[in-house]
Residue frames relative to the residue before (quaternion, step in Angstrom):
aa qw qx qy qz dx dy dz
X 1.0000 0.0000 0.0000 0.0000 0.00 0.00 0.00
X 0.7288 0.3519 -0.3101 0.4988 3.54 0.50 -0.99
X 0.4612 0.5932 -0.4693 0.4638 4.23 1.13 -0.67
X 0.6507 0.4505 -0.3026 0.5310 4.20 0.88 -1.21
X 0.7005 0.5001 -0.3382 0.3805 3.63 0.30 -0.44
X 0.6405 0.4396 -0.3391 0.5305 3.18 0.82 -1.41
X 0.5731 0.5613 -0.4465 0.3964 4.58 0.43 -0.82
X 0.6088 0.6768 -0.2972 0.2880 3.48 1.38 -1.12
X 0.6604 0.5066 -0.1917 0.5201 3.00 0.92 -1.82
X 0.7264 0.4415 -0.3388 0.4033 3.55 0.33 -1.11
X 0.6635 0.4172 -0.4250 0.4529 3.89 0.76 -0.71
X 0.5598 0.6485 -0.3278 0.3983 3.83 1.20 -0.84
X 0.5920 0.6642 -0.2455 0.3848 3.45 1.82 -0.89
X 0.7895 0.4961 -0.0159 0.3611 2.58 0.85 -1.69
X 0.5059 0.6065 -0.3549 0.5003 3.23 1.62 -0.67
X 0.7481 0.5851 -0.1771 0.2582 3.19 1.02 -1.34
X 0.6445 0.5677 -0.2001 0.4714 2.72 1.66 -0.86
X 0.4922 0.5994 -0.2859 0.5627 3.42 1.12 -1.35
X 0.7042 0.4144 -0.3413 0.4647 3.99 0.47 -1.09
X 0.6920 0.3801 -0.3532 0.5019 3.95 0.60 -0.52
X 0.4930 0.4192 -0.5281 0.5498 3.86 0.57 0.07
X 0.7107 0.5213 -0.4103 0.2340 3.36 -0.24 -1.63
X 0.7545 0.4077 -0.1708 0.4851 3.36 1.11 -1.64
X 0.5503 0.6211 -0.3463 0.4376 3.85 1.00 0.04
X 0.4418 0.4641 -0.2963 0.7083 3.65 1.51 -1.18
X 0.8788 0.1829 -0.4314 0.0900 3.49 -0.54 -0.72
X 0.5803 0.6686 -0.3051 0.3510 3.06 1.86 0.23
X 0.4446 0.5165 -0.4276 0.5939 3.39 1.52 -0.14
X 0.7587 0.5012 -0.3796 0.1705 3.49 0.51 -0.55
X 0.3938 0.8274 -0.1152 0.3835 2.66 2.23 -0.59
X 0.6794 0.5227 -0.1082 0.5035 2.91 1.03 -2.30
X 0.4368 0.7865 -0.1105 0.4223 3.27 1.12 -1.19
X 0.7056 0.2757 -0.1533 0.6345 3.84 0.71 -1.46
X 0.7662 0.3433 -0.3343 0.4282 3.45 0.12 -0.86
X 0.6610 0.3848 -0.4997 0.4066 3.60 0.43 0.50
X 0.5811 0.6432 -0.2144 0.4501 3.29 1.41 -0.43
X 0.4332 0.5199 -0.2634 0.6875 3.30 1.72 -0.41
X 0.8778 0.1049 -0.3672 0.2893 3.31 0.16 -1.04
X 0.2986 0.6437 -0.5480 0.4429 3.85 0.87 0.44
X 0.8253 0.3934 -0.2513 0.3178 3.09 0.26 -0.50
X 0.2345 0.8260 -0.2631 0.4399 3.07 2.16 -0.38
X 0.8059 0.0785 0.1936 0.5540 2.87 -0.18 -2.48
X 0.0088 0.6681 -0.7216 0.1813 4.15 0.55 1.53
X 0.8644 0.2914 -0.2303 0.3388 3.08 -0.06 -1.44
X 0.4804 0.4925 -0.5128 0.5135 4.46 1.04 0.31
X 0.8459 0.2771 -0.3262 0.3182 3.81 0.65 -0.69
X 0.7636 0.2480 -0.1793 0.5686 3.41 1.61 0.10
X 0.2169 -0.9021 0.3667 0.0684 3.07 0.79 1.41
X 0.5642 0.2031 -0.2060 0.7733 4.12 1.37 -0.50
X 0.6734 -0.5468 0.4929 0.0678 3.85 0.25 1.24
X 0.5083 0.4942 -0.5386 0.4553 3.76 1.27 0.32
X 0.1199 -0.6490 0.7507 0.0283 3.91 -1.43 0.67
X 0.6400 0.6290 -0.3951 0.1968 3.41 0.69 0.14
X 0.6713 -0.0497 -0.1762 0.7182 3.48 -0.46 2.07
X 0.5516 0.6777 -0.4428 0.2010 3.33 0.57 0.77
X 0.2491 0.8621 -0.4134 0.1545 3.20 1.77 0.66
X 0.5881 0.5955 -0.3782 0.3956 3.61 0.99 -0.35
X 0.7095 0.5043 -0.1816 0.4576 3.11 1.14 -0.26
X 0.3964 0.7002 -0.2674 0.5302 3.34 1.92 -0.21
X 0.7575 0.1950 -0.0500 0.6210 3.51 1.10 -1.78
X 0.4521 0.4686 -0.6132 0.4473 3.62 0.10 0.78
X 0.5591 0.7250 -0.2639 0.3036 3.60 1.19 -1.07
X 0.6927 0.4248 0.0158 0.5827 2.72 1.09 -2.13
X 0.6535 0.3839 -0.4614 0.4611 4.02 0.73 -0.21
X 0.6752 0.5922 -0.2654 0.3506 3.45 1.14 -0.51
X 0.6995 0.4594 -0.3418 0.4275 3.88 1.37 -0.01
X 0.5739 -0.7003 0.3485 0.2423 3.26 0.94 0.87
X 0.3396 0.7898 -0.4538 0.2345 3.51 1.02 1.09
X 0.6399 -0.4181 0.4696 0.4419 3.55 -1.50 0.04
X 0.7509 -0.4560 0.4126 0.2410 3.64 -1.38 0.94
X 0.7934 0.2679 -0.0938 0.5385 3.92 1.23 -0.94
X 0.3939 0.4396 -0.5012 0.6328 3.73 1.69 0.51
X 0.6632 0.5458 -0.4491 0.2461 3.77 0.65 -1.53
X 0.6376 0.5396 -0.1659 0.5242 3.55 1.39 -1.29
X 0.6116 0.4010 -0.3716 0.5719 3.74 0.30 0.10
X 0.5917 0.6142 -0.3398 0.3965 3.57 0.54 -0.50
X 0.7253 0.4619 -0.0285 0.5097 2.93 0.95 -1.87
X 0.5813 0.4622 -0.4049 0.5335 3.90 1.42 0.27
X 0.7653 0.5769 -0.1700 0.2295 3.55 1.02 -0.30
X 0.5357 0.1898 -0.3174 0.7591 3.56 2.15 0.58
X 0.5694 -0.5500 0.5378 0.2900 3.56 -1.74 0.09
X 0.4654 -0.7040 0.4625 0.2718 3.48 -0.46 0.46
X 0.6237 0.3759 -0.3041 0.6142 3.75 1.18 -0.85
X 0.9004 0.1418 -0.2025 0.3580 3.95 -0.31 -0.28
X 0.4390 -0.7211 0.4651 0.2663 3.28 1.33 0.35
X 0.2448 0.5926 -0.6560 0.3982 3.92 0.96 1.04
X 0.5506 -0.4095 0.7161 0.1280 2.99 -2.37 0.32
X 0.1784 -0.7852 0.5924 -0.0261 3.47 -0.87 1.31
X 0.4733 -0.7146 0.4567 0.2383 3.68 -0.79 0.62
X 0.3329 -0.7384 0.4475 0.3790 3.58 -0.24 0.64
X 0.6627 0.4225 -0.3093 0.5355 3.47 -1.49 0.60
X 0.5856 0.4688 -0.5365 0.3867 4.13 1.11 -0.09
X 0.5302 -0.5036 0.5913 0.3401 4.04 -1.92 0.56
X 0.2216 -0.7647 0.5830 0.1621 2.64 -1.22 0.94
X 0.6349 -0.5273 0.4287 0.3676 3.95 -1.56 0.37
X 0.2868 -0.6596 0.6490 0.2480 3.48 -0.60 0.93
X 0.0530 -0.8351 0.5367 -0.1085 3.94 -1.01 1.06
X 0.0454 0.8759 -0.4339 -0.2062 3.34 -1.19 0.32
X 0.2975 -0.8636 0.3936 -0.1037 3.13 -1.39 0.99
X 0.2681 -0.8559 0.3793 0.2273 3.24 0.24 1.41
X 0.8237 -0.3614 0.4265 0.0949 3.18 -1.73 0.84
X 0.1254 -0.7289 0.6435 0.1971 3.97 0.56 0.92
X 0.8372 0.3628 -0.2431 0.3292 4.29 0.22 -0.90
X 0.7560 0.2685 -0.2417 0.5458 3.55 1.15 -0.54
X 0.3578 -0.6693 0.4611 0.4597 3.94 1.34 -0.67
X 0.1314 0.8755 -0.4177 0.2045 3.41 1.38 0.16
X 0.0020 -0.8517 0.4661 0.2395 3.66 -0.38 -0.09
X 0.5928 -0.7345 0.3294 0.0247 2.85 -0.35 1.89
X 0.3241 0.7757 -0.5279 -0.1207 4.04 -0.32 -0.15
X 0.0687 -0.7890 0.5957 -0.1338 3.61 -1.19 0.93
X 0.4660 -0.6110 0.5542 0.3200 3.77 -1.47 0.45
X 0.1217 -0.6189 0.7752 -0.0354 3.34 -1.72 1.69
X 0.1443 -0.5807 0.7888 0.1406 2.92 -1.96 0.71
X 0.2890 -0.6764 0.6773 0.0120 2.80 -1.74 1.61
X 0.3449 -0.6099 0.6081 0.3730 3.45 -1.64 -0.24
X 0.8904 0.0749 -0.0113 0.4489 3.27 0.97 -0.15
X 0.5697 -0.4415 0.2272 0.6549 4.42 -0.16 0.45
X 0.7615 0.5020 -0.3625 0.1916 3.48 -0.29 -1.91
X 0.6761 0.6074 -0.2622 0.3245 3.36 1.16 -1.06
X 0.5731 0.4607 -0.4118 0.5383 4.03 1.48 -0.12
X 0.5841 0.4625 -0.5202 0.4176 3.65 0.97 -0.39
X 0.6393 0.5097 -0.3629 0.4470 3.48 0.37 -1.54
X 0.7124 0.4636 -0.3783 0.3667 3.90 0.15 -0.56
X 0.6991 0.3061 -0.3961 0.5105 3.96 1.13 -0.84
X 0.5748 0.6196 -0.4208 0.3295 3.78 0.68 0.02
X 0.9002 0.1295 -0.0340 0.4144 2.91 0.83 -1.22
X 0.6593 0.4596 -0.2837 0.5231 3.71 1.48 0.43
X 0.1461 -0.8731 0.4264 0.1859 3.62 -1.15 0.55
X 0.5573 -0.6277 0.4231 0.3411 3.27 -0.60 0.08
X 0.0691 0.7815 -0.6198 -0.0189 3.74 -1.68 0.86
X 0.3510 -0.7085 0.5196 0.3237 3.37 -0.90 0.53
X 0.1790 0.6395 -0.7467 -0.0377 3.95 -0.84 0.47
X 0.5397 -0.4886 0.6304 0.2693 2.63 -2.46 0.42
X 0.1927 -0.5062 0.8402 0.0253 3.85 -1.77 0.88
X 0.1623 -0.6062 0.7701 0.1147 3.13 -1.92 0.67
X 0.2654 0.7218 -0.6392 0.0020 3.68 -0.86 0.55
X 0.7220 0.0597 -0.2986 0.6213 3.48 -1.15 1.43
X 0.5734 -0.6171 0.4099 0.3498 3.54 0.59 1.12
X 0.3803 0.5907 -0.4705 0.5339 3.79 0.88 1.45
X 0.2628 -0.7868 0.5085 0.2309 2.97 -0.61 1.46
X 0.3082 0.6713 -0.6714 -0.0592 4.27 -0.88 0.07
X 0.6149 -0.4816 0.6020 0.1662 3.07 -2.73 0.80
X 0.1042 -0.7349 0.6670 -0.0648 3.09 -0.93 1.36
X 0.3690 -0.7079 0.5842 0.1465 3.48 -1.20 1.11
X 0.0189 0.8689 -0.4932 -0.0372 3.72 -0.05 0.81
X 0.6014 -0.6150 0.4867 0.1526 3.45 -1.01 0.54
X 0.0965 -0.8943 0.4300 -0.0778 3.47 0.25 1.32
X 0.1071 0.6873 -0.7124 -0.0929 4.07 -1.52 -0.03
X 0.5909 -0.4059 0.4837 0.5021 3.91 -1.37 -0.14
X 0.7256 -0.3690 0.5156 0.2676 2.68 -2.00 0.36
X 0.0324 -0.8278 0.5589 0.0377 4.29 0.33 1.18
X 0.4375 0.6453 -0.4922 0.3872 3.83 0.98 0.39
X 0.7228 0.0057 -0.4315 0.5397 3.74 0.37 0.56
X 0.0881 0.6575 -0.7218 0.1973 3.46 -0.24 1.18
X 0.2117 -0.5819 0.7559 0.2126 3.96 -1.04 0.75
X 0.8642 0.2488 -0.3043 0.3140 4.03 0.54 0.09
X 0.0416 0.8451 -0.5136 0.1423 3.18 1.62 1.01
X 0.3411 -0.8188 0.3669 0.2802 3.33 -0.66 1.58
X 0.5433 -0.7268 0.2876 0.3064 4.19 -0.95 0.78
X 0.3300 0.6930 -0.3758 0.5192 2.98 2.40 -0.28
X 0.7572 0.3809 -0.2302 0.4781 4.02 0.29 -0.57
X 0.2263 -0.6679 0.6103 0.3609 3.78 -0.67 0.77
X 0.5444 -0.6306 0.5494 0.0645 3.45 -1.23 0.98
X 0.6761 0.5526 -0.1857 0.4505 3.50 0.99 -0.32
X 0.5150 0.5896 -0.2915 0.5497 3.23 1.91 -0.74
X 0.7856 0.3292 -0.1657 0.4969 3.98 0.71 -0.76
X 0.8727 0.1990 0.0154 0.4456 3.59 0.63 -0.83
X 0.0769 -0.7529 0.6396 0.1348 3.86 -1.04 0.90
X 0.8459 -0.0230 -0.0955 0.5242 2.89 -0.65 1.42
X 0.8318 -0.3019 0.1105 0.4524 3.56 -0.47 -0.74
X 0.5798 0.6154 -0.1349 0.5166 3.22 1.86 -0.18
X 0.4600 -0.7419 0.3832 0.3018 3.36 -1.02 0.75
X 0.0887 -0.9006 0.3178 0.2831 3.71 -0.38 0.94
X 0.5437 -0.6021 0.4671 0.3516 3.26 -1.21 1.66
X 0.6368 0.4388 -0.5597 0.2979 4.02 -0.17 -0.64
X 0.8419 0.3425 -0.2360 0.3437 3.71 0.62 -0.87
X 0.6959 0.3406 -0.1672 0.6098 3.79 1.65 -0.16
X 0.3555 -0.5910 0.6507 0.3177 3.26 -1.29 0.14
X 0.1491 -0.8187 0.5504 -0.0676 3.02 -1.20 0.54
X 0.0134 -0.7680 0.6319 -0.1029 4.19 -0.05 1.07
X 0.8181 -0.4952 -0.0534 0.2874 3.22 -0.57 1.99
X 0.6409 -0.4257 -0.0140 0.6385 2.97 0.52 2.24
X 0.3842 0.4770 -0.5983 0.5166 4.16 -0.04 0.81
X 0.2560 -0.5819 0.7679 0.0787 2.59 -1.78 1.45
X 0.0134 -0.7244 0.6850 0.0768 3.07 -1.85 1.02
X 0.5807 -0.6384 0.5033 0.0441 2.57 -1.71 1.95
X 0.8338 -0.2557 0.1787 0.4555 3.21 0.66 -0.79
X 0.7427 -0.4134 0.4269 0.3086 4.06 -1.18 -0.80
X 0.1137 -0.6680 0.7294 0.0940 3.61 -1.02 0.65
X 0.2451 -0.6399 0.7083 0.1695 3.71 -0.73 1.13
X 0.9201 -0.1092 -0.0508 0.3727 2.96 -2.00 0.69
X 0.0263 0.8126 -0.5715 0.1111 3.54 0.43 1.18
X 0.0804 0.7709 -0.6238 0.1002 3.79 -1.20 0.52
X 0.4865 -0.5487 0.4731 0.4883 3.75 -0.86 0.15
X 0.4689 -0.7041 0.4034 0.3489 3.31 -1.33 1.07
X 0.5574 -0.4656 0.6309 0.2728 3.48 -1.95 0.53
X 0.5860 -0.4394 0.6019 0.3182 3.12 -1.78 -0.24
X 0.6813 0.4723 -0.2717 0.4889 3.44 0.52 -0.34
X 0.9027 0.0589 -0.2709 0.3291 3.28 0.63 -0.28
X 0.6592 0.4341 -0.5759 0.2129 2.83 0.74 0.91
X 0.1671 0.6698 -0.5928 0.4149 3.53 1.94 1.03
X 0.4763 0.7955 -0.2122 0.3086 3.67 1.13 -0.87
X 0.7082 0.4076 -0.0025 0.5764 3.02 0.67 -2.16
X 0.6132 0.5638 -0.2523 0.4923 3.58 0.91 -1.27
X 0.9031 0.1259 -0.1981 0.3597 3.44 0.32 -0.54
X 0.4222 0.6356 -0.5121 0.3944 3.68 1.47 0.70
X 0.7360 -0.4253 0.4458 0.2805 3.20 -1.39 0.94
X 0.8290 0.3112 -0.1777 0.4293 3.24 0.09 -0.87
X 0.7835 0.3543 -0.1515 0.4875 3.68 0.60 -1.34
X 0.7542 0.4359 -0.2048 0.4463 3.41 1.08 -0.33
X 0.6597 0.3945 -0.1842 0.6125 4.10 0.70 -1.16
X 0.7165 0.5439 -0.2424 0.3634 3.63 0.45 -1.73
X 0.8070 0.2756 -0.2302 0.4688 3.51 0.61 -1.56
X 0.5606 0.6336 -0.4366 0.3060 3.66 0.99 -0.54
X 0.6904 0.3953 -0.3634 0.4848 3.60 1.46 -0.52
X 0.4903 0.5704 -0.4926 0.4377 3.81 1.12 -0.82
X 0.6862 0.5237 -0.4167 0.2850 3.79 0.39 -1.65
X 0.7860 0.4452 -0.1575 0.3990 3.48 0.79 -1.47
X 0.4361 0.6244 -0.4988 0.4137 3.59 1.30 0.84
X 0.7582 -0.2777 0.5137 0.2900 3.28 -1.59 0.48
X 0.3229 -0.7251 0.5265 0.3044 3.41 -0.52 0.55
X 0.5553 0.6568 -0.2788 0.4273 3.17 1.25 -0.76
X 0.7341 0.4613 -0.1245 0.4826 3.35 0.74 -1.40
X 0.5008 0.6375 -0.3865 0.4398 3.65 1.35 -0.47
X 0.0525 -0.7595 0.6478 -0.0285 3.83 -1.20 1.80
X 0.7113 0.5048 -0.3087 0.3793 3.12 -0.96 -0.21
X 0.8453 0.0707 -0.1662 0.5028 3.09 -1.67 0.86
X 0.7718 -0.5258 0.0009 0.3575 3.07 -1.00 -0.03
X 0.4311 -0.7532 0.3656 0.3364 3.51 1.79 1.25
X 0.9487 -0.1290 0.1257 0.2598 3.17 -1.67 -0.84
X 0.5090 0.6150 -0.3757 0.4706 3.65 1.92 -0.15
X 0.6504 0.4274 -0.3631 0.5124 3.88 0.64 -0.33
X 0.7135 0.5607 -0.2152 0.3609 3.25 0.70 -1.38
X 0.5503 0.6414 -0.2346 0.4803 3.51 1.78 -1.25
X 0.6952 0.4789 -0.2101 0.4932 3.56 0.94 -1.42
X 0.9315 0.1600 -0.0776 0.3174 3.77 0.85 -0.86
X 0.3669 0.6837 -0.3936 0.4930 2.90 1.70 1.26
């Protein structure tokens, strides 16, 4: 009798628990639409000729600029790709990834949302990671951001990318990007930490982040298709 009781409580737990995820997922997912709604809102204030392409830095300048709470700022930042400047569905998994350190070379591993495979390779190859501080509700927290050089004197800035969104004149412009000693940043590493063993046996052995990008990485730049091919890669090489 008391062996049946004690199974009770513990299924009664678990239900419960399982119920406070379930209803937690569906509130991020929530939070999630209505920011997605409002990107879409103001498409046409942050891409005035409607290009988004590699236009993630401009996504998060957006999203540092509306004066939100620290866990709207982060939900924001789950909802375009940083490498192709797409729009992400709330509620999509993101690619566990790694990313080396721009101050210690550290390698760095953390959760990206992508619009699409090519775009988690093209991000550990060619972006790094930094830790700054954000204050929001006058609270100080470290944010792992998602870095590339300064692509404003490129002689091969790519024409696929309106040039005017990132750079006055030869210089990166601070009104329309953020910027963490002259680095552009594209975007966010979510729950970022120095990698474990485990995950990046992890990373190493997913289909995508491991087999997929190890052949994309070791192409020819030239010879590199897909996603957004040689227009991210062009800006942050």
């Amino acid at each position: 009798m008391r062996d049946n009781f004690i199974k009770i409580l513990v299924i009664i737990f678990l239900m419960f628990t399982m119920n406070v995820k379930a209803d937690d997922n569906l509130e991020t997912v929530e939070i999630g639409q209505k920011y997605y709604e409002k990107l879409l809102e103001s498409w046409n204030s942050i891409f005035p000729d409607k290009n988004r392409n590699a236009a993630g830095p401009k996504f998060f300048n957006f999203a540092l600029k509306q004066s939100l709470a620290i866990g709207d700022f982060i939900e924001y930042n789950k909802l375009y790709c940083a490498v192709s400047g797409s729009l992400i569905d709330p509620g999509e998994i993101p690619d566990l990834v790694k990313i080396y350190e721009e101050e210690t070379n550290k390698l760095m591993c953390g959760e990206y949302y992508r619009c699409c495979l090519p775009c988690s390779c093209d991000l550990m190859k060619y972006a790094k990671t930094r830790k700054v501080k954000f204050t929001f509700d006058k609270t100080d927290f470290e944010l792992n951001v998602l870095t590339i050089k300064d692509p404003c004197q490129k002689d091969n800035f790519p024409i696929e990318v309106n040039r005017n969104y990132f750079c006055n004149e030869n210089k990166l412009d601070k009104n329309q990007v953020f910027t963490v000693d002259d680095d552009l940043v594209i975007g966010l590493l979510h729950n970022a930490a120095e990698c474990t063993e485990s995950q990046l046996i992890s990373i190493a052995s997913n289909e995508t982040t491991g087999q997929f990008c190890e052949f994309r990485n070791n192409q020819p730049i030239e010879e590199v298709k897909g996603g957004m091919g040689d227009i991210f890669i062009q800006m942050a090489n």
